[in-house]
C-alpha positions as CSV (number, residue, x, y, z in Angstrom):
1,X,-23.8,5.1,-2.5
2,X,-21.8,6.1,-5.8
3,X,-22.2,9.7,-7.6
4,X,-20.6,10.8,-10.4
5,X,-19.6,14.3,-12.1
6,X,-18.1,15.1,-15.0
7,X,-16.3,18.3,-16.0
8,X,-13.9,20.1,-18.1
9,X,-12.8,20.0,-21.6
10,X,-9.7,18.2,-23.6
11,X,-8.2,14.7,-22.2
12,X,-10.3,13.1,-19.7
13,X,-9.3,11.4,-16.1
14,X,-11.4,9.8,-13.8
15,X,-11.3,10.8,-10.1
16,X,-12.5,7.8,-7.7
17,X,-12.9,9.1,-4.7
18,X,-13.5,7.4,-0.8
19,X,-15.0,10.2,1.2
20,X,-14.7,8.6,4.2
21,X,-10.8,8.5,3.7
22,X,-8.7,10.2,7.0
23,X,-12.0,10.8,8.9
24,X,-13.4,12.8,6.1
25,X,-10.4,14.3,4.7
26,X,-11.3,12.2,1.4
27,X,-14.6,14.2,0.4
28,X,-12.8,17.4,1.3
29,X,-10.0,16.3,-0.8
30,X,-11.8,15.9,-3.8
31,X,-13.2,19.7,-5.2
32,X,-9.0,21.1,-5.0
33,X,-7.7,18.3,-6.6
34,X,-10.8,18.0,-9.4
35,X,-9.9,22.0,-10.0
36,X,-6.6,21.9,-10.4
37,X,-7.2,18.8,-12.8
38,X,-9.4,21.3,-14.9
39,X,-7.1,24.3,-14.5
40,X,-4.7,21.8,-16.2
41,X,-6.8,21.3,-19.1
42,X,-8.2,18.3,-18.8
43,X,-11.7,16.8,-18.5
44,X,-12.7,15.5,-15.0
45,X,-15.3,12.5,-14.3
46,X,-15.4,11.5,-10.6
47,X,-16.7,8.6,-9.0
48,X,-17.4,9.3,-5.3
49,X,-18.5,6.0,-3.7
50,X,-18.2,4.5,0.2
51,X,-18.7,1.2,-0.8
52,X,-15.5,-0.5,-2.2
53,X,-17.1,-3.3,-4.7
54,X,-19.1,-0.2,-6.5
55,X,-15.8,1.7,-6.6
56,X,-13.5,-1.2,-8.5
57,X,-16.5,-1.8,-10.8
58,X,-16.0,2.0,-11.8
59,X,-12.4,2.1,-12.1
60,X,-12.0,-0.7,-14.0
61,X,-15.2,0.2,-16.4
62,X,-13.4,3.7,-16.7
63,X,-10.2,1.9,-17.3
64,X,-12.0,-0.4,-20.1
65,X,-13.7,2.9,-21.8
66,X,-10.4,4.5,-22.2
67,X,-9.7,7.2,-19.4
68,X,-6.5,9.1,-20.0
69,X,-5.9,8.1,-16.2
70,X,-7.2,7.0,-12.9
71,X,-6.8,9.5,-10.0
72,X,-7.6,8.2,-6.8
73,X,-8.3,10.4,-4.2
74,X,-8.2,8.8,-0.4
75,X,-5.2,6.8,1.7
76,X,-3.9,3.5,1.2
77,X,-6.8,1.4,1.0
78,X,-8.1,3.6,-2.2
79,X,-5.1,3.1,-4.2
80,X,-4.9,-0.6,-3.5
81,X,-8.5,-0.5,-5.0
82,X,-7.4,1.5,-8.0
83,X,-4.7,-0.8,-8.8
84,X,-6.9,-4.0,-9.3
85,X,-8.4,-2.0,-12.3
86,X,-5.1,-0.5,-13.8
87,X,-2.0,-3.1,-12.7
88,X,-1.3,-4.5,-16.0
89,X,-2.9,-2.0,-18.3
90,X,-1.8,1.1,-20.5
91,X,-3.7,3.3,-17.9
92,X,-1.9,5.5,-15.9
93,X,-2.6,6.0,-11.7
94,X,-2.0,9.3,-10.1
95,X,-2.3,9.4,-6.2
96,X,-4.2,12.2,-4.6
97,X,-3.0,11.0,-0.7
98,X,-6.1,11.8,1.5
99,X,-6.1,9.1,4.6
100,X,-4.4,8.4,7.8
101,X,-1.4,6.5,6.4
102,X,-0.2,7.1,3.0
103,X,2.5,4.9,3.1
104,X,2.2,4.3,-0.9
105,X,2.6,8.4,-1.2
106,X,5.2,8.9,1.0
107,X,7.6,6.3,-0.5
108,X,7.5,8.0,-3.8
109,X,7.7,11.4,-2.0
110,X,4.5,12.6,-3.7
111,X,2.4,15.3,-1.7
112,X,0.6,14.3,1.6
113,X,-2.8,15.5,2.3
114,X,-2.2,18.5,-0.3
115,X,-4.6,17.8,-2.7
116,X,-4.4,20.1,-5.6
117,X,-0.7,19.8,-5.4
118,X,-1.2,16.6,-6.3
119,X,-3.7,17.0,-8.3
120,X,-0.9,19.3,-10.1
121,X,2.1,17.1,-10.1
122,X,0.1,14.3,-11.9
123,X,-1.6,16.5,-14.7
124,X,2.0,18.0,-15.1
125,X,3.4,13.9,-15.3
126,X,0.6,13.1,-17.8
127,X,1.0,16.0,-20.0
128,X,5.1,15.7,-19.8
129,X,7.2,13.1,-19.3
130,X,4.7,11.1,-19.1
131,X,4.2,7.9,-16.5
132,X,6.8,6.0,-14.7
133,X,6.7,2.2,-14.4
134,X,7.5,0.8,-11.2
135,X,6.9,-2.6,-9.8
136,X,4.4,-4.1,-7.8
137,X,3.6,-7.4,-6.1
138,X,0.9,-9.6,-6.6
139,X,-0.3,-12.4,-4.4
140,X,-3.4,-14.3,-3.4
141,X,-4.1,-13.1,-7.3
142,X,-4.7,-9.9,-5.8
143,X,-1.8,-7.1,-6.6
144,X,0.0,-4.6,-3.6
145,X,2.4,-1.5,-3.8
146,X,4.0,-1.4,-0.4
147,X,3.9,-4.3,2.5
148,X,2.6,-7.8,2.3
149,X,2.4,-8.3,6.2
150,X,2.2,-11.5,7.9
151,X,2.5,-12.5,11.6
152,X,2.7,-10.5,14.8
153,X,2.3,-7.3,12.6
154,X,-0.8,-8.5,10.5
155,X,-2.7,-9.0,13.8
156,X,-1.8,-5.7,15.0
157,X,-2.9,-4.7,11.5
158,X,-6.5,-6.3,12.1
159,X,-6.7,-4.9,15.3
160,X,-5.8,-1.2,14.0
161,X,-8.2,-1.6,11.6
162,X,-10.8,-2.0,13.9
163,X,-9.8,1.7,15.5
164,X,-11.4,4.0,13.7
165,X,-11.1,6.3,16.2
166,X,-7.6,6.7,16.2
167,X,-5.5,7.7,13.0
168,X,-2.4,7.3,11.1
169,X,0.7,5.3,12.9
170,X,-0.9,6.5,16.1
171,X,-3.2,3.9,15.7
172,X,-1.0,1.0,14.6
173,X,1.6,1.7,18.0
174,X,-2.1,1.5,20.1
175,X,-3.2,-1.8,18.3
176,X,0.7,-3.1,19.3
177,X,1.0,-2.6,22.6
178,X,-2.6,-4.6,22.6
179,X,-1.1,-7.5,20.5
180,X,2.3,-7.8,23.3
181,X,0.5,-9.6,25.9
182,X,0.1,-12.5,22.9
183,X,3.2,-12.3,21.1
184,X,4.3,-15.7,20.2
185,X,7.0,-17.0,17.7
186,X,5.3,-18.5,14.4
187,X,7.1,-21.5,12.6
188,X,7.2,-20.0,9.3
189,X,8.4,-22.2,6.3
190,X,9.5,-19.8,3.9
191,X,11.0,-20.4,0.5
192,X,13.0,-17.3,-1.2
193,X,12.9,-17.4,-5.1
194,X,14.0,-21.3,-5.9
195,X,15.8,-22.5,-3.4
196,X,15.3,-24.5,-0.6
197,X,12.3,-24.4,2.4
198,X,13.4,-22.7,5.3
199,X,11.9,-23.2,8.8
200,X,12.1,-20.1,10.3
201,X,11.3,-19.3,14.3
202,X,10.0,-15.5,13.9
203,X,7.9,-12.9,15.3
204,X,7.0,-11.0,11.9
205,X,8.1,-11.5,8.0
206,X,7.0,-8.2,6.1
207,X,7.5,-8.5,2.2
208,X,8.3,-5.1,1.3
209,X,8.2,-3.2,-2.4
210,X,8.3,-0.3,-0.9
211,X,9.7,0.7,2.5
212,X,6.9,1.6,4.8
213,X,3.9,0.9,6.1
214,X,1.4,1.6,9.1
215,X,1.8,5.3,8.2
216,X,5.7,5.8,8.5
217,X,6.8,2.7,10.1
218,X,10.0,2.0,7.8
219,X,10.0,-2.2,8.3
220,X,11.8,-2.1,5.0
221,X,13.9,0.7,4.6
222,X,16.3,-0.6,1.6
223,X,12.9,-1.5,-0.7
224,X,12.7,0.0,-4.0
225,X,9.9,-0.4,-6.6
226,X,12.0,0.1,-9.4
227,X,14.7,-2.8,-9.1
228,X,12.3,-6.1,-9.6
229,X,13.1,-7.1,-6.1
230,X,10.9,-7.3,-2.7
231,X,12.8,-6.9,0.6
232,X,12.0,-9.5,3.1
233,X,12.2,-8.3,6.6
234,X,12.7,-11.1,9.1
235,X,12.3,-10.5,12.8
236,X,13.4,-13.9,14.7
237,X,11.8,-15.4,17.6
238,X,12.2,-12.7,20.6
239,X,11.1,-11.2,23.5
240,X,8.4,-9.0,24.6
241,X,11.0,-6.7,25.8
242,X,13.5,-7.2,23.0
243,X,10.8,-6.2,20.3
244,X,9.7,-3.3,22.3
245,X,13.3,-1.8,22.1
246,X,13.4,-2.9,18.2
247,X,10.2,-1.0,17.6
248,X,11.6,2.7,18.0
249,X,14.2,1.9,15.6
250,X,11.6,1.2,12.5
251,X,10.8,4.6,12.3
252,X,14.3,5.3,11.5
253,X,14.7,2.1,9.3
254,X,17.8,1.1,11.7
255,X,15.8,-1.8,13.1
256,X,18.0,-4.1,10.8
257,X,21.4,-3.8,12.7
258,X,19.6,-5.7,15.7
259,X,20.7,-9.1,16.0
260,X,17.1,-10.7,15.7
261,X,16.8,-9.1,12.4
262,X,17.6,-10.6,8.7
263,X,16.9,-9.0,5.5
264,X,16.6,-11.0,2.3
265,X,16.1,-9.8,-1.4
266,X,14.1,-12.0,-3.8
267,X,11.6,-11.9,-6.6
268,X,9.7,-14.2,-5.3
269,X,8.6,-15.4,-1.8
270,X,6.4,-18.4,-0.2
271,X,5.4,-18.7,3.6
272,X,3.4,-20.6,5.3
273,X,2.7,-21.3,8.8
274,X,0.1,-23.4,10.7
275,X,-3.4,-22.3,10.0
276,X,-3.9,-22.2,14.2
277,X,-1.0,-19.3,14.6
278,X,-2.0,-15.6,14.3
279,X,0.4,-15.5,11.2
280,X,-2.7,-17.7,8.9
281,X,-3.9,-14.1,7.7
282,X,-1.8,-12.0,5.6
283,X,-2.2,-8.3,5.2
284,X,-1.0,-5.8,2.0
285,X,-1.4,-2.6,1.5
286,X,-3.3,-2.8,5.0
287,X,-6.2,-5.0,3.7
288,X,-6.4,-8.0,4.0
289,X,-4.8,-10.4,1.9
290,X,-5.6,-14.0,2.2
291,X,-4.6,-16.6,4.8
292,X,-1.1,-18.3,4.4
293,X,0.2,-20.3,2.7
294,X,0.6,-18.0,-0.1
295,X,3.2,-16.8,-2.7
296,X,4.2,-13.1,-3.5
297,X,5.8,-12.5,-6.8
298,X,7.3,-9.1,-7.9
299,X,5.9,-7.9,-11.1
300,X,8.3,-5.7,-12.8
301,X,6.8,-2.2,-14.3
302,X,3.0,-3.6,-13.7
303,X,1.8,0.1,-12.4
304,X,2.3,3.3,-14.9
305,X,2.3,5.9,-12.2
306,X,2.1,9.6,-12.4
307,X,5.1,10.3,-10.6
308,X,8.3,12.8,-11.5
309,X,11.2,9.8,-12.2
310,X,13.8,9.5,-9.5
């Protein structure tokens, strides 16, 4: 189901909206932040639509017609729709955080679930000092702002996905302790920028552009989507019992002084792994991806954001 409205006078944005977004929080979301657009002076169209397909085919006819900016207005899974239509273009994105995560807002220290703040800060980017470039990755020819995921993580990611009863990180440590009883090394084979295959014996490699992901969990804590660089997080073959005393420390970002853990920088990165391990589906942005092998590139200044510059 789509609808659309359209008020307001001067420069026009285009709100696309996912009601359903943190149990609701979405549709609620949308009126403050559409007000605070207009209080700002410009003209509003909204998109409101459950179905994601119907929502990219908006944003990115919006996009081709010339909107001053895309807004969307929803958690994690929104924006990653709103950046197939603007990754790439002139068009601005401005990130109105309404779902369970938010791990794209939070790393840029925009407002959380404070919609016509938000609404705010991007009409005051837009009509100021204007848009900030930052990078993002792209892979599977599909492009992601925070964490390509692969391994033990991306099956707690499939399985946290299937909880829709339970929100934010709450949901991601329930959906872990479900995955331990099948945690398993994965033989990845992983190539960083243009040098040699690797084969690497790990539990998880998360391919970060920005630090966080299952709302908070800090698996990349050095990542920065301004320096043309992912952060590969490596967690090595270990036990049940050695990852369960890691996982406290992602929340903090000190998880990288354990022993099991290697970080890597690189523009580029390949893995693969056998297609009969539980690391043969990637995740990004918390949807999924693709299954593996795959390659993520990092795409220098592919997303004008509305966001204050750092």
């Amino acid at each position: 189901m789509t609808s659309e409205i359209t008020s307001g006078a001067g420069a026009g944005v285009t709100l696309v909206v996912n009601p359903s977004s943190g149990r609701g929080r979405g549709a609620r979301a949308a009126a403050p932040a559409a007000a605070a657009l207009r209080d700002a002076g410009l003209a509003v169209r909204t998109v409101v639509t459950r179905d994601a397909p119907a929502a990219l085919l908006r944003a990115a006819a919006a996009v081709e017609a010339g909107t001053g900016a895309l807004v969307a207005v929803g958690g994690d899974g929104m924006v990653s729709l709103a950046l197939q239509a603007v990754a790439g273009t002139a068009t601005p994105l401005g990130i109105v955080a309404a779902g369970s995560g938010n791990d794209y807002a939070r790393s840029l220290g925009l407002p959380l679930r404070a919609p016509a703040a938000a609404a705010r800060l991007a009409a005051d980017v837009l009509k100021g000092p204007g848009p900030r470039p930052v990078d993002l990755g792209r892979a599977g020819g599909k492009w992601f702002a925070t964490v390509l995921a692969s391994g033990f993580d991306s099956k707690v990611n499939d399985r946290g996905n299937r909880m829709r009863r339970t929100a934010g990180r709450f949901r991601y440590e329930i959906a872990m302790l479900a995955e331990l009883a099948a945690l398993a090394p994965v033989p990845y084979r992983l190539t960083l920028d243009d040098g040699a295959e690797r084969e690497v014996e790990a539990v998880l490699v998360a391919v970060g552009n920005t630090s966080s992901y299952g709302g908070g969990l800090r698996i990349c804590p050095g990542a920065d989507c301004g320096d043309g660089l992912f952060d590969v997080t490596v967690v090595g073959a270990c036990s049940r019992t050695t990852l369960l005393r890691v996982f406290p420390r992602v929340y903090r970002g000190s998880h990288t002084g354990h022993r099991v853990v290697t970080v890597h920088r690189a523009a580029a990165v390949r893995l693969a792994a056998p297609a009969a391990t539980t690391a043969a589906t990637a995740y990004a942005d918390g949807e999924p991806l693709g299954a593996l092998p795959l390659t993520a590139r990092c795409v220098p200044g592919a997303l004008r954001l509305l966001a204050p510059p750092v």
